[in-house]
ROPA-969926 format. One record per residue (C-alpha): residue in three letters; x, y, z. Coordinates in steps of 0.05 Angstrom, whole numbers. Layout:
BEGIN
<drendo = Ala	X = X	Y = Y	Z = Z>
...
END
This chain:
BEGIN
<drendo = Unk	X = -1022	Y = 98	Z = 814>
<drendo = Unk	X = -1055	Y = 115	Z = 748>
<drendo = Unk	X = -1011	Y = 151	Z = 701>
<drendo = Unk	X = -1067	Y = 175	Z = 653>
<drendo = Unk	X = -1147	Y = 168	Z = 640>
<drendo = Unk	X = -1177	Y = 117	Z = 607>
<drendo = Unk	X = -1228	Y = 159	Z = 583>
<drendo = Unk	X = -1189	Y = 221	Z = 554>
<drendo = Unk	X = -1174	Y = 184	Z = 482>
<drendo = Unk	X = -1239	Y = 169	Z = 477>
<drendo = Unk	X = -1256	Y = 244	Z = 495>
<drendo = Unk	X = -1207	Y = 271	Z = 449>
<drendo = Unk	X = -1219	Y = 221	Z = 387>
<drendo = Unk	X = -1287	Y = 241	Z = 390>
<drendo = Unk	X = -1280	Y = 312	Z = 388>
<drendo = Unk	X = -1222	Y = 300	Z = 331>
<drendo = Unk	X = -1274	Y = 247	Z = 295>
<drendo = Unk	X = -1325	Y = 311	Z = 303>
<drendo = Unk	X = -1274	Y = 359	Z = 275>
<drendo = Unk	X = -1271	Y = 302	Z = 210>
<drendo = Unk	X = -1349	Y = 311	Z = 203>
<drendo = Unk	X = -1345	Y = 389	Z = 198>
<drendo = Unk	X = -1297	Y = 385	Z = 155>
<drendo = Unk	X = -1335	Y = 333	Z = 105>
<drendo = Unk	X = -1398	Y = 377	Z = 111>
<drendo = Unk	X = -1358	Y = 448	Z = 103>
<drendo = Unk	X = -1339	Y = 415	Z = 36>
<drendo = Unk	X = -1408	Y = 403	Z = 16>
<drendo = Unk	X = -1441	Y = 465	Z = 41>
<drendo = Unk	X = -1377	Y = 511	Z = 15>
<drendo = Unk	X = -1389	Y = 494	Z = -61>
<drendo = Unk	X = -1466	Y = 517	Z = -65>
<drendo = Unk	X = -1441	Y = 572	Z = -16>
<drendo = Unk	X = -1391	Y = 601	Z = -62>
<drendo = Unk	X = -1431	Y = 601	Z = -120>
<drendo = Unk	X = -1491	Y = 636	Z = -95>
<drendo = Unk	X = -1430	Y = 689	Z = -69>
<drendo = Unk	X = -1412	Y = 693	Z = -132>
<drendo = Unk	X = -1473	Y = 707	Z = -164>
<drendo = Unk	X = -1501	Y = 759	Z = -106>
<drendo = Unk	X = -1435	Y = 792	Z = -108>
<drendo = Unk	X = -1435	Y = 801	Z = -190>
<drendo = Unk	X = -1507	Y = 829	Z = -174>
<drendo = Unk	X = -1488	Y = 877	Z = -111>
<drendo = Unk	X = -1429	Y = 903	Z = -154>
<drendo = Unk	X = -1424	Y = 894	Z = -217>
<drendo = Unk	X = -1360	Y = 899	Z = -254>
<drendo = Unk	X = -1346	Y = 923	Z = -323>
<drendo = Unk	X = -1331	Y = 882	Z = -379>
<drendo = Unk	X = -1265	Y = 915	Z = -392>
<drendo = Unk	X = -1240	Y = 885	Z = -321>
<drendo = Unk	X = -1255	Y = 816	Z = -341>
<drendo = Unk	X = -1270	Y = 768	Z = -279>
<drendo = Unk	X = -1245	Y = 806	Z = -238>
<drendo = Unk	X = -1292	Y = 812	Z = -175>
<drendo = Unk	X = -1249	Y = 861	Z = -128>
<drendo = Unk	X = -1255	Y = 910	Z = -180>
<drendo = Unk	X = -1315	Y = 957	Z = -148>
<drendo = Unk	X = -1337	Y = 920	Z = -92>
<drendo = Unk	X = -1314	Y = 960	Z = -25>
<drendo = Unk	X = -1267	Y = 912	Z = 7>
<drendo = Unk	X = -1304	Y = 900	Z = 76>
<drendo = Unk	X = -1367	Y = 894	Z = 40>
<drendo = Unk	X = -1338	Y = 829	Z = 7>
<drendo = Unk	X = -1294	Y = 808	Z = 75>
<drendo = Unk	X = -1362	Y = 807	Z = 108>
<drendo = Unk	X = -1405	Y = 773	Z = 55>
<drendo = Unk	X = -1374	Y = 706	Z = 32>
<drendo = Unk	X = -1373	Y = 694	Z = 116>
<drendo = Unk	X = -1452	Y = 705	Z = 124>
<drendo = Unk	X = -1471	Y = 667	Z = 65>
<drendo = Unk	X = -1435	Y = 606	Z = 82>
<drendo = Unk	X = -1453	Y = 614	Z = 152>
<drendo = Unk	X = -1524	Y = 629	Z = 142>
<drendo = Unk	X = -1518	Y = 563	Z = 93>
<drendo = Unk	X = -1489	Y = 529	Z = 146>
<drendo = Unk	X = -1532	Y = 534	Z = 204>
<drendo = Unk	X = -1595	Y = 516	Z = 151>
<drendo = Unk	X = -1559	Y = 458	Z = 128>
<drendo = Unk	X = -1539	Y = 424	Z = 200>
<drendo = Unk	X = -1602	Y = 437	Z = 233>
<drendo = Unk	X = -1640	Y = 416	Z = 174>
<drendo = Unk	X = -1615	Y = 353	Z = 171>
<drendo = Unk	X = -1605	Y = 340	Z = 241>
<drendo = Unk	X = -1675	Y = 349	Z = 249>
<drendo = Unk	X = -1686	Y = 301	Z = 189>
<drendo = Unk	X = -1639	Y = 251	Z = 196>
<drendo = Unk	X = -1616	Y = 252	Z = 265>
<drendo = Unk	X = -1541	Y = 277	Z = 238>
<drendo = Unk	X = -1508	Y = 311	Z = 177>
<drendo = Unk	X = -1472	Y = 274	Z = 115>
<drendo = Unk	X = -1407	Y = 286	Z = 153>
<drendo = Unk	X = -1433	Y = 255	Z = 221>
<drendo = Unk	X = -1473	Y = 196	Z = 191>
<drendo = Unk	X = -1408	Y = 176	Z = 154>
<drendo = Unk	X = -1367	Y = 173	Z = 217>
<drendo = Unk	X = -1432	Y = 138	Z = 262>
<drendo = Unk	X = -1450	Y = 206	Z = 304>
<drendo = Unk	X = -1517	Y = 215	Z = 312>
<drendo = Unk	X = -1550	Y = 287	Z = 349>
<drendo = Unk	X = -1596	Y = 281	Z = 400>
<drendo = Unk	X = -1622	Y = 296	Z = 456>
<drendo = Unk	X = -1597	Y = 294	Z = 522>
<drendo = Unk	X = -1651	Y = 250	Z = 546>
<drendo = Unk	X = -1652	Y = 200	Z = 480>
<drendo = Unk	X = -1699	Y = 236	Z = 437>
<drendo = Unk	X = -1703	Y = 263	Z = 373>
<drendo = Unk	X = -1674	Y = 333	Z = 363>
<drendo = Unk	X = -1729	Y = 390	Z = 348>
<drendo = Unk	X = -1713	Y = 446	Z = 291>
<drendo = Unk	X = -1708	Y = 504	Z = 358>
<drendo = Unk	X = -1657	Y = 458	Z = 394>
<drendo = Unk	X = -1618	Y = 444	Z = 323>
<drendo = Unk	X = -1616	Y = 520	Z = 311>
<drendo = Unk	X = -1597	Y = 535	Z = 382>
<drendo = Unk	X = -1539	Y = 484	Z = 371>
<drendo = Unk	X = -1518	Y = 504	Z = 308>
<drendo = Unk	X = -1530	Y = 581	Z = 311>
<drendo = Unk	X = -1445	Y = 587	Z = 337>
<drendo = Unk	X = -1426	Y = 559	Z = 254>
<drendo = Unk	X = -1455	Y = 627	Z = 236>
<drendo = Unk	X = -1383	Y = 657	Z = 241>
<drendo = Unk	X = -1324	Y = 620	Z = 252>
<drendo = Unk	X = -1297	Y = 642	Z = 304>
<drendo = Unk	X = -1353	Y = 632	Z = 340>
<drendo = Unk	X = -1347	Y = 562	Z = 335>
<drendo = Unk	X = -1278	Y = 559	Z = 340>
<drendo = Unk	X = -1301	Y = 589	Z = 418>
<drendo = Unk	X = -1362	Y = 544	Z = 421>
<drendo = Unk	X = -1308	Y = 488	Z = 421>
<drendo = Unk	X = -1254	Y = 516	Z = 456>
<drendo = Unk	X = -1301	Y = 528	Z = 514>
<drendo = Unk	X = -1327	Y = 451	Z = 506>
<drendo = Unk	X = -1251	Y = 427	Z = 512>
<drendo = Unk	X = -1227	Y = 468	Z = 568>
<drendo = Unk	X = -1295	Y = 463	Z = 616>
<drendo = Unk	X = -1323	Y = 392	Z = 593>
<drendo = Unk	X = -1394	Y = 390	Z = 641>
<drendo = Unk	X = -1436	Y = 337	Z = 649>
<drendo = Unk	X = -1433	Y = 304	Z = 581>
<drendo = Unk	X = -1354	Y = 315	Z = 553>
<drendo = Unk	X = -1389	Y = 305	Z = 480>
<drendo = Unk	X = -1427	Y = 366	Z = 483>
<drendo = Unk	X = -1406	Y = 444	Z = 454>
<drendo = Unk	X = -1424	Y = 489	Z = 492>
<drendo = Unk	X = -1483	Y = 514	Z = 446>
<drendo = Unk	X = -1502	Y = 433	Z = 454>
<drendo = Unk	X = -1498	Y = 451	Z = 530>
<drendo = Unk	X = -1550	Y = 512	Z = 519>
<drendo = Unk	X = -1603	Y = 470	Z = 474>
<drendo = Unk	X = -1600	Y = 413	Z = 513>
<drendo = Unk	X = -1568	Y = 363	Z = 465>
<drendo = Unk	X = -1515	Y = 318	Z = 455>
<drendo = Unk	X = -1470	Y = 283	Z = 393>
<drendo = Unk	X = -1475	Y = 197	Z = 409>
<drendo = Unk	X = -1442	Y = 153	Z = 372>
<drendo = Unk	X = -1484	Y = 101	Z = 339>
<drendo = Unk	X = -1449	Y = 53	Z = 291>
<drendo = Unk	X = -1380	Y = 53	Z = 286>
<drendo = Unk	X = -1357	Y = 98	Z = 228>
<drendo = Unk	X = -1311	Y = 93	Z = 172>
<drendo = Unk	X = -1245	Y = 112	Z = 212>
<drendo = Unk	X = -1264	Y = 71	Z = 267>
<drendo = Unk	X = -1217	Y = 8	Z = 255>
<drendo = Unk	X = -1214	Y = -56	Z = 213>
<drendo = Unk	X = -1289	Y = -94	Z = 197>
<drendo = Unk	X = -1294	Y = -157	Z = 229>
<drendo = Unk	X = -1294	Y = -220	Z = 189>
<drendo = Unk	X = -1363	Y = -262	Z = 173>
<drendo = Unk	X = -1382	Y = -307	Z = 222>
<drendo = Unk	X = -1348	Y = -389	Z = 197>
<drendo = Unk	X = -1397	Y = -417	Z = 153>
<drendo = Unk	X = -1439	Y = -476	Z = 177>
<drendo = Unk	X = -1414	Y = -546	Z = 191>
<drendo = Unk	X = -1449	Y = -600	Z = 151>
END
């Protein structure tokens, strides 16, 4: 009797090894996000000089709760699908060897890579894109559920940086 599956690590590092990717690409798309927040906010409601930098100052507060979320999200779901379109995966995914794709092996079209990518638009939709991905895995365990809808699917491709040790060069030649 089998105490445990032999695929369920693999499952689970690879949604954990996903996880790693977001968080590499949230880095890169947060800086350029937060900036351009910055600089619409200053514009939207603009504070006196007396307050200093002080951007709470006139700004109503759910006006500002609500805005840093859709910038970065809107920045979000342009950046993944761009590049997954592009490249075949983000700077976060082709560091740890994912790849997007289709279910059937082909290249991922700019509709599917919205479709996929349309739950980053808030967090906590993604946070329930994955949740429903863990706790009903269908056909394909690697797939969201928003992966489910448009049809595509994360592979691995190469292994990535977290992947283990590199193994040694091949002996050299006898002469």
């Amino acid at each position: 009797m089998s105490t445990g599956s032999s695929s369920q690590p693999d499952f689970m590092s690879i949604w954990l090894m996903r996880f790693l990717a977001l968080v590499i690409d949230s880095i890169i798309i947060y800086i350029p996000a937060y900036i351009l927040y910055v600089v619409i906010a200053g514009i939207l409601w603009p504070v006196p000089s007396y307050l200093g930098w002080y951007w709470g100052g006139w700004a109503p507060w759910w006006a500002m709760g609500l805005l840093w979320p859709f910038i970065a999200g809107v920045i979000q779901v342009f950046y993944f699908a761009f590049l997954e379109v592009s490249w075949g995966a983000t700077v976060g995914k082709r560091i740890l060897g994912f790849q997007v794709q289709m279910v059937n092996g082909s290249k991922v079209t700019f509709d599917k890579a919205f479709i996929r990518n349309i739950s980053k638009i808030y967090g906590l939709f993604l946070l329930l894109d994955w949740l429903i991905a863990v706790a009903s895995p269908g056909p394909d365990p690697r797939q969201k559920y928003t992966d489910r809808i448009a049809g595509t699917t994360v592979v691995s491709v190469k292994p990535g940086f977290a992947s283990g040790a590199v193994p040694p060069p091949p002996p050299p030649p006898k002469s």
